[in-house]
C-alpha positions as CSV (number, residue, x, y, z in Angstrom):
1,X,-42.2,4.2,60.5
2,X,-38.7,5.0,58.4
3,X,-35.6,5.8,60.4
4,X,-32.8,4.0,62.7
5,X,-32.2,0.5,63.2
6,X,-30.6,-2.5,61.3
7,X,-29.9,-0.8,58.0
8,X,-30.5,-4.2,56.4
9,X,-34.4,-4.2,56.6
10,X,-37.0,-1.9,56.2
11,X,-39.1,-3.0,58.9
12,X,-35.9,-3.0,61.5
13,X,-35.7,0.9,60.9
14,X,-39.3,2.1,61.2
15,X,-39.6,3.3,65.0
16,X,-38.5,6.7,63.2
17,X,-35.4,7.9,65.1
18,X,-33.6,10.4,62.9
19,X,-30.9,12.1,64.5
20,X,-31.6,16.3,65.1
21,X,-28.5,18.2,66.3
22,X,-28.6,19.6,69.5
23,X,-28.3,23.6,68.6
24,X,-30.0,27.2,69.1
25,X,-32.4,27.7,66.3
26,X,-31.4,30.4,63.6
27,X,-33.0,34.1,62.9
28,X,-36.2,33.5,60.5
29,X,-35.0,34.1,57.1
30,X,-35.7,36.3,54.9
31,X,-40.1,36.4,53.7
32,X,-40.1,33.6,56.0
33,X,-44.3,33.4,58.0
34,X,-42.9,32.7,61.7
35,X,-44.9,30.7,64.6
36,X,-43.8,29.9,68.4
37,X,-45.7,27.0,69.8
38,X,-45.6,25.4,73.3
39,X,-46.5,22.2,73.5
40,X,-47.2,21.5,77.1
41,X,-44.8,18.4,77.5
42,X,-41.1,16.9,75.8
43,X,-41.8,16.7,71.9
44,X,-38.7,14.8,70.6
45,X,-38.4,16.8,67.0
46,X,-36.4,13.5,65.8
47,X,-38.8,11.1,66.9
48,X,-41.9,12.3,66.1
49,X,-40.6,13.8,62.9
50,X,-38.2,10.8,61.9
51,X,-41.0,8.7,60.1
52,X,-41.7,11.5,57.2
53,X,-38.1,10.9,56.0
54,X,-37.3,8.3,53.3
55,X,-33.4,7.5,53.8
56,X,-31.2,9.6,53.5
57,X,-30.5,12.2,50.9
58,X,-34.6,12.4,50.8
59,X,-35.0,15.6,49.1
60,X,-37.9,16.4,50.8
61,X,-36.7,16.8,54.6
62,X,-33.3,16.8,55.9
63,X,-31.8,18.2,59.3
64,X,-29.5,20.9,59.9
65,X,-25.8,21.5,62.6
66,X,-27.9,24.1,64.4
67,X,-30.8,21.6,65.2
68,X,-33.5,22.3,62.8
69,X,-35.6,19.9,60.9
70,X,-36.8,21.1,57.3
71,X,-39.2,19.6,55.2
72,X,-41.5,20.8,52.3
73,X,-45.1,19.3,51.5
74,X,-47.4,20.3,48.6
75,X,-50.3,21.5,50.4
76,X,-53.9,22.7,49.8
77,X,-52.8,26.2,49.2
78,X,-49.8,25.3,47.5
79,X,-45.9,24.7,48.0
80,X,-44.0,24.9,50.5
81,X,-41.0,24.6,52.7
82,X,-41.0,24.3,56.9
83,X,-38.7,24.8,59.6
84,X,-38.7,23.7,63.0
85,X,-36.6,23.7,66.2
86,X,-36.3,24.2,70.0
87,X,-36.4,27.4,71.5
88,X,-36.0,26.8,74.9
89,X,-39.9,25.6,75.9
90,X,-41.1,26.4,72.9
91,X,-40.9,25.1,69.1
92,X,-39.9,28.0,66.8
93,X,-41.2,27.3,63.0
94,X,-40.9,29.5,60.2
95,X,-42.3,28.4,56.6
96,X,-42.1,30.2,53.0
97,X,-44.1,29.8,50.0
98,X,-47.6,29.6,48.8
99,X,-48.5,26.7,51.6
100,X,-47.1,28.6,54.3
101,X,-49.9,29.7,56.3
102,X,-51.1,26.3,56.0
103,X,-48.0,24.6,57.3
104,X,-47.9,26.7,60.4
105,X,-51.5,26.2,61.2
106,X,-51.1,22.4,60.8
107,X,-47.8,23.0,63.1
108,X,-49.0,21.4,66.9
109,X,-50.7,18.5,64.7
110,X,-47.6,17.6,62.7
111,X,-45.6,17.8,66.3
112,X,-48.7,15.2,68.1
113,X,-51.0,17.8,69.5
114,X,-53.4,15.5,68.4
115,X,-51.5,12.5,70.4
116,X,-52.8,11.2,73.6
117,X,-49.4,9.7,74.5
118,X,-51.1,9.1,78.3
119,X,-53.7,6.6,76.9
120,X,-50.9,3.9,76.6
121,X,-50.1,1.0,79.0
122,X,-47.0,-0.6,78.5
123,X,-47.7,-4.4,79.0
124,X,-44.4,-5.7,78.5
125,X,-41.2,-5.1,80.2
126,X,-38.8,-4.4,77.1
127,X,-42.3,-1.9,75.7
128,X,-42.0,-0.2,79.1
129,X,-38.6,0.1,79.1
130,X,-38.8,2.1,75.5
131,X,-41.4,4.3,76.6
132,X,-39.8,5.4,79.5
133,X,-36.7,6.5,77.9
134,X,-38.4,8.1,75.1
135,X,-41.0,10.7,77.3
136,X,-40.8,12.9,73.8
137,X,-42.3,10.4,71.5
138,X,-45.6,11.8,69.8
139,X,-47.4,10.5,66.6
140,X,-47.1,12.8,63.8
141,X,-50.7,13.5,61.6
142,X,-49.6,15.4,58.6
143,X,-52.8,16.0,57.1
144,X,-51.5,15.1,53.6
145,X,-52.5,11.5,52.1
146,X,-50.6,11.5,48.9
147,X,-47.2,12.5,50.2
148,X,-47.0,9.6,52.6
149,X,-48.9,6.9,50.0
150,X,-47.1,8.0,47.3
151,X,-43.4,6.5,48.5
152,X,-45.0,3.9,50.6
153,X,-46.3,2.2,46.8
154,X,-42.7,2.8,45.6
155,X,-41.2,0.5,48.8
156,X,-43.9,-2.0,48.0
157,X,-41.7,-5.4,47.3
158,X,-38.5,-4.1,46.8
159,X,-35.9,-3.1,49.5
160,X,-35.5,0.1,51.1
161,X,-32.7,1.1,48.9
162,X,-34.0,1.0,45.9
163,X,-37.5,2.5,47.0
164,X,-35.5,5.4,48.6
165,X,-33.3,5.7,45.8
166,X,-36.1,5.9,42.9
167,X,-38.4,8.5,45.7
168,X,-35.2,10.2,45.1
169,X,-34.8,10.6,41.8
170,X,-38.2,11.4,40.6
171,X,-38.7,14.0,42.9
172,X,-35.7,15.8,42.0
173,X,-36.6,14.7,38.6
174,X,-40.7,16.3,38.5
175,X,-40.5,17.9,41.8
176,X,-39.8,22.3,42.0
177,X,-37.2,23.3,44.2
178,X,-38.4,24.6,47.6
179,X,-39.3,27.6,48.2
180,X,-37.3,29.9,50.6
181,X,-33.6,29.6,51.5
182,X,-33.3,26.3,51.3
183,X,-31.4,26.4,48.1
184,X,-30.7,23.7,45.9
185,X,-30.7,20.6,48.4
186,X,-34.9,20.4,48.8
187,X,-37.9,19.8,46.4
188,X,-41.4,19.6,46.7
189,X,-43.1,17.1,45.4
190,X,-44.7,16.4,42.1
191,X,-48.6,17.8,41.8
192,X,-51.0,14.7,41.2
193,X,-51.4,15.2,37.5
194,X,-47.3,15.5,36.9
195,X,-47.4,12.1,38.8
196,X,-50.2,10.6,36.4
197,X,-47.8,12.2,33.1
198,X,-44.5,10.6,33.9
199,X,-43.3,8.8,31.2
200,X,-42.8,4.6,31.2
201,X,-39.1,5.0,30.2
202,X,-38.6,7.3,33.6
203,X,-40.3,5.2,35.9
204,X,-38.0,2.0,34.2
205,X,-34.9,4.4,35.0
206,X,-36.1,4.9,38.5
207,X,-36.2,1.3,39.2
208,X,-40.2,1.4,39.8
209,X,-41.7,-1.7,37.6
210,X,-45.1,-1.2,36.0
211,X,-47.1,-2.6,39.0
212,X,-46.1,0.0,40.9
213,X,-46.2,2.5,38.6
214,X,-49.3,1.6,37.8
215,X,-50.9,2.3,41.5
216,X,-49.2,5.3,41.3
217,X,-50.9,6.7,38.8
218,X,-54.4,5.6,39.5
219,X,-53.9,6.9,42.9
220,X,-52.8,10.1,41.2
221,X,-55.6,10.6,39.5
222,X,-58.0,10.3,42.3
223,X,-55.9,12.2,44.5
224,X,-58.9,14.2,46.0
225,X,-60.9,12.0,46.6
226,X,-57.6,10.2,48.7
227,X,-57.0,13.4,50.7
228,X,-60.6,13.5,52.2
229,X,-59.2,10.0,54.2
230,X,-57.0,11.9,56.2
231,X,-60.2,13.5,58.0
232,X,-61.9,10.2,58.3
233,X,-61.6,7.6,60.9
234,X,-59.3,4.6,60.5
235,X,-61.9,2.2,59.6
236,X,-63.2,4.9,56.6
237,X,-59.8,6.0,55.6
238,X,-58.4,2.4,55.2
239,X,-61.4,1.6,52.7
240,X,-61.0,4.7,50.8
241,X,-57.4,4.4,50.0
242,X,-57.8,0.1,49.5
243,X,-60.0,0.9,47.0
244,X,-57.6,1.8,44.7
245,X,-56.2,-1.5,42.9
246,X,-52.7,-2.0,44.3
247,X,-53.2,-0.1,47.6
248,X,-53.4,-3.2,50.1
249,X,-53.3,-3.6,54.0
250,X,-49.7,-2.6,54.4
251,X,-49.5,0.7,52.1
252,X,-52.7,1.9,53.5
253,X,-52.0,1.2,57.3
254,X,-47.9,2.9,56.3
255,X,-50.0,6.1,54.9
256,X,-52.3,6.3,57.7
257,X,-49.8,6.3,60.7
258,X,-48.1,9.8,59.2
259,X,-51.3,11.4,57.5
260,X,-53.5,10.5,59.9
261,X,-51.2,9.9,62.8
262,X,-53.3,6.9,63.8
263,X,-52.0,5.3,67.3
264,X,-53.5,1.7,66.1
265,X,-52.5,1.5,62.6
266,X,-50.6,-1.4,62.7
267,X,-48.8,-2.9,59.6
268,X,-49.2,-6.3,58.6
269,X,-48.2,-8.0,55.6
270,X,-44.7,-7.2,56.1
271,X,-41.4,-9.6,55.6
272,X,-39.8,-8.6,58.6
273,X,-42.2,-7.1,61.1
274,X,-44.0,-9.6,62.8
275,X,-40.4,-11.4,63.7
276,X,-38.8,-9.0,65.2
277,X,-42.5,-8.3,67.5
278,X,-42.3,-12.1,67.6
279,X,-38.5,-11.9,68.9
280,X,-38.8,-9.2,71.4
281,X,-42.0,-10.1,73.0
282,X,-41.6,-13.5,72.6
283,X,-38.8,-15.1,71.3
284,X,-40.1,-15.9,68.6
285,X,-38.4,-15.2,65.5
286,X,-40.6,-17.1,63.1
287,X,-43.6,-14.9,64.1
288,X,-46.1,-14.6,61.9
289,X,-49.1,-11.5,61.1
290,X,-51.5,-13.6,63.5
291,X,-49.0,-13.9,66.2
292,X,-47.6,-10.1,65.6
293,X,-51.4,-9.5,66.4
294,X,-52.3,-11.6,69.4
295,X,-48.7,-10.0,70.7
296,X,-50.0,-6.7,70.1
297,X,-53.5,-7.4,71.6
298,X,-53.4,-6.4,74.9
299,X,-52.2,-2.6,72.9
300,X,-55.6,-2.5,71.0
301,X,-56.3,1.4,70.0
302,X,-52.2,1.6,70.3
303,X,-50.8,-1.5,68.2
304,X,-49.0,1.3,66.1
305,X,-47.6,3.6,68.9
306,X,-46.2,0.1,70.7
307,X,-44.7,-1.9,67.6
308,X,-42.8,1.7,67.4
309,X,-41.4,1.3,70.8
310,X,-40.8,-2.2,70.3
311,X,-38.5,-1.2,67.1
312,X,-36.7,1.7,68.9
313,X,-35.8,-0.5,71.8
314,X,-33.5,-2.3,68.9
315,X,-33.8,-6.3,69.9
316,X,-34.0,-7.6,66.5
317,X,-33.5,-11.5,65.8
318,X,-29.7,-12.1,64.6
319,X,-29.6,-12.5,61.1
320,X,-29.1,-16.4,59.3
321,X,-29.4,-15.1,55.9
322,X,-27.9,-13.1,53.8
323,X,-28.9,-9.5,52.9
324,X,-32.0,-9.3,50.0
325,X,-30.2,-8.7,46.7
326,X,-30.5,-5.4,45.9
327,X,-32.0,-4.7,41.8
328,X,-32.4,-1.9,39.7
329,X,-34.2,-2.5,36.6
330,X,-33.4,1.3,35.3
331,X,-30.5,-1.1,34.4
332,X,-31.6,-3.4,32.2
């Protein structure tokens, strides 16, 4: 979940709002593979897109005046760059590169084809109030393991800042520029084994210590075998990626909710979650994982889908301490 409330914690941001300009979609460019879609139903492009972006300035997605999100994956068949907007009914995407017939066959998955938005029960007042003003709210499934894992380790312990600013800086760093028109301003990712190759003294630079670093790279260089979670079953895909050493609870259930677009993978393990499910279902600010999940009970199959709602509806417990120092080792 990345994207929209309090700036001042991770957790507070992850319902995945980010703001799409209201605008007529563009002419295809230039080489560009085109695809209309209809998806049957309201499919909000900033809130079912919102969680694949990490802060702003992520070089890997941004949105555009006339509407349009684009973003740019490393996929099976290669490189390359999407973009998507409304046409009326329909969703109008056009992708360029060697991964673009992949992107737009993947297209009514990464938009919640796959989401049965009609199998949840709001059991709370404030959980039904969310839903009902957000009819365009779908789960996302990617189909791509590493691109989701690999920022999730970086925001492991740290605050969002510095894991957005070092996802930043390596990918501009070891990432290509995308291909199509999108210029300058987006990259695609690094490849698994340029991941497993980057130097000590650049991750340092980047702010990312050696624990992290170090998951980073062993998850690198199993990378295949990681991908074949995003076809399995929670329960299967949660053991595959945990056992790689430093791949816990919370960075496998952050993966699984964008590759796998899993309605119950709820997070635990977080600083800030369970409060703010604690305050707004309970007033309960001091809410811990156990309580988060006895709150979240009555959701089971959906914990995911309402711990979303709960963090777009915005009623997070008033601070009474002050913001987490922010550090950069790339410093020192």
């Amino acid at each position: 979940m990345a994207g929209r409330f309090d700036p001042l914690t991770r957790a507070a941001v992850r319902g995945g709002r980010t703001d799409v300009p209201s605008g007529r979609g563009s002419t295809a460019g230039s080489g560009a593979e085109e695809r209309r879609w209809a998806p049957g139903g309201p499919v909000d492009l900033g809130l079912t897109l919102g969680p694949l972006r990490r802060g702003p300035g992520d070089p890997t997605f941004r949105t555009t005046p006339d509407g349009s999100v684009w973003r740019t994956a490393r996929t099976p068949q290669g490189p390359a760059t999407l973009r998507v907007s409304r046409v009326g009914e329909e969703v109008h995407a056009e992708a360029w590169g060697a991964g673009a017939g992949w992107f737009l066959e993947q297209l009514p998955a990464l938009l919640g084809a796959g989401d049965d938005p009609a199998a949840f029960v709001p059991r709370h007042r404030l959980v039904h109030a969310s839903h009902r003003r957000r009819p365009g709210l779908r789960l996302t499934r990617t189909g791509l393991v590493l691109e989701s894992l690999i920022p999730t380790i970086l925001e492991q312990k740290v605050t969002a800042d510095e894991a957005y600013r070092a996802w930043r800086r390596l990918v501009r760093q070891y990432g290509e520029p995308a291909p199509g028109p999108a210029g300058p301003e987006l990259y695609v990712m690094p490849d698994p084994r340029t991941w497993a190759m980057i130097p000590s003294w650049d991750w340092h630079k980047a702010g990312v210590d050696a624990k992290r670093s170090a998951t980073v790279v062993r998850a690198a260089r199993v990378a295949g075998r990681l991908e074949e979670a995003a076809a399995m079953d929670l329960p299967e895909a949660v053991r595959r990626l945990e056992a790689v050493p430093g791949i816990g609870p919370w960075t496998s259930a952050e993966t699984l909710q964008r590759s796998n677009g899993d309605p119950d993978a709820i997070t635990t393990g977080d600083l800030h979650l369970p409060g703010i499910i604690g305050y707004a279902l309970a007033g309960d600010r001091d809410a811990d994982d156990a309580v988060m999940l006895e709150l979240l009970a009555p959701y089971a199959g959906q914990r995911h889908r309402a711990a979303r709602l709960v963090l777009l509806a915005g009623r997070t417990p008033p601070r009474r301490a002050p913001r987490m120092p922010r550090g950069d080792i790339g410093r020192l």
